[in-house]
N, C-alpha and C positions, 0 to 999 in steps of 0.2 A: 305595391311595396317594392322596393328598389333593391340592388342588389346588396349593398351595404348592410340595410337596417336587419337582412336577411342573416346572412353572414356575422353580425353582431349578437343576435341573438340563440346561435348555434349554439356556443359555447357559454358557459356561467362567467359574471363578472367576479373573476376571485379579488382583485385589488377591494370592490366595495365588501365583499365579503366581512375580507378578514379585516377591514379597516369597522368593521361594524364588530367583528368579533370585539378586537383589540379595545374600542370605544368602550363597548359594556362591561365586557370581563376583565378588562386586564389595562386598566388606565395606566400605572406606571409604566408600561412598556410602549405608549404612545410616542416617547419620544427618541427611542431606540433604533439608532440609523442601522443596522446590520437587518431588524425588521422589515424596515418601510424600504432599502434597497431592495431586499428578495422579495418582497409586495409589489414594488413597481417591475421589474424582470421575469414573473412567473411565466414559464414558456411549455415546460413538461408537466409530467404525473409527480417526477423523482423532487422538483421544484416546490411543487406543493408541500409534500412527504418532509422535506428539512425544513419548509416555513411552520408545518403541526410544531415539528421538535422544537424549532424557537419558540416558539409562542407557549406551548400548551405545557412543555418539557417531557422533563422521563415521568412524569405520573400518568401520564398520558398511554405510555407502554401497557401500563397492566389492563385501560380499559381496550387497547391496541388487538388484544388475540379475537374480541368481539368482533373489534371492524374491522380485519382482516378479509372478512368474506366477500367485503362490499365495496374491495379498491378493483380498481379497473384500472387499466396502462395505454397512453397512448403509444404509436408505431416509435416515437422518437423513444420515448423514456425504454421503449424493451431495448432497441438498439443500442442505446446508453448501459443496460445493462448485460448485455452480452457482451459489448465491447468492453467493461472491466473485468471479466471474468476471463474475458482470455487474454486481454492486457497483464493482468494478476495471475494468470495461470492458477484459477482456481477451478475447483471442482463443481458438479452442480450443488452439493451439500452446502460446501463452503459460501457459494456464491446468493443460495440462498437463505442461511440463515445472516449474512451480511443485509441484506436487503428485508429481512422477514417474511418470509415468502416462501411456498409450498415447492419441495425440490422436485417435484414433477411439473410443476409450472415452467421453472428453468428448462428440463426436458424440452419439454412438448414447444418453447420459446425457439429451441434450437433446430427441433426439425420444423418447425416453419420458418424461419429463418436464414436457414442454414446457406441459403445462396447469395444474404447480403452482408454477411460478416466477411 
């Protein structure tokens, strides 16, 4: 196996993904270029997290407090959100209920962190 196919298959194909979601569930919003821009650019966790909210919307929130437990963050997306919280000068409170997210996660984000912000 070569190094490529290896590397490809590390990570989930989100574009087929949600281009499979979108096909089944949600035919009208096939042709919705603000969609299929952030489909084709998905880079972080935070990237995914605003393509749910287009796609799925805010009803999505309430099934949202369920699957809270079972988001994971890569190193870019924490850094992305440490860097607006002290960009914004916000607090961990603040900074995690922007985000939806446990304000001891923010914490514990920051002392491991704390030497690349």
């Amino acid at each position: 196996m070569d190094q490529k196919s290896i590397e490809r298959n590390r990570y989930p194909d989100y574009k087929k993904i949600y281009t499979d979601i979108i096909i089944e569930r949600f035919p009208d919003k096939k042709n919705d270029l603000q969609i299929r821009d952030k489909i084709n650019c998905i880079q972080t966790t935070l990237d995914i997290l605003s393509l749910n909210t287009l796609i799925f919307g805010e009803e999505e929130l309430l099934n949202e407090i369920d699957n809270q437990k079972l988001r994971s963050y890569d190193e870019n997306s924490i850094v992305k959100i440490l860097d607006y919280q002290r960009k914004n000068q916000l607090s961990n409170t603040a900074t995690a209920l922007h985000f939806r997210m446990s304000r001891n996660t923010v914490a514990k984000w920051k002392i491991i962190y704390k030497y690349k912000i």
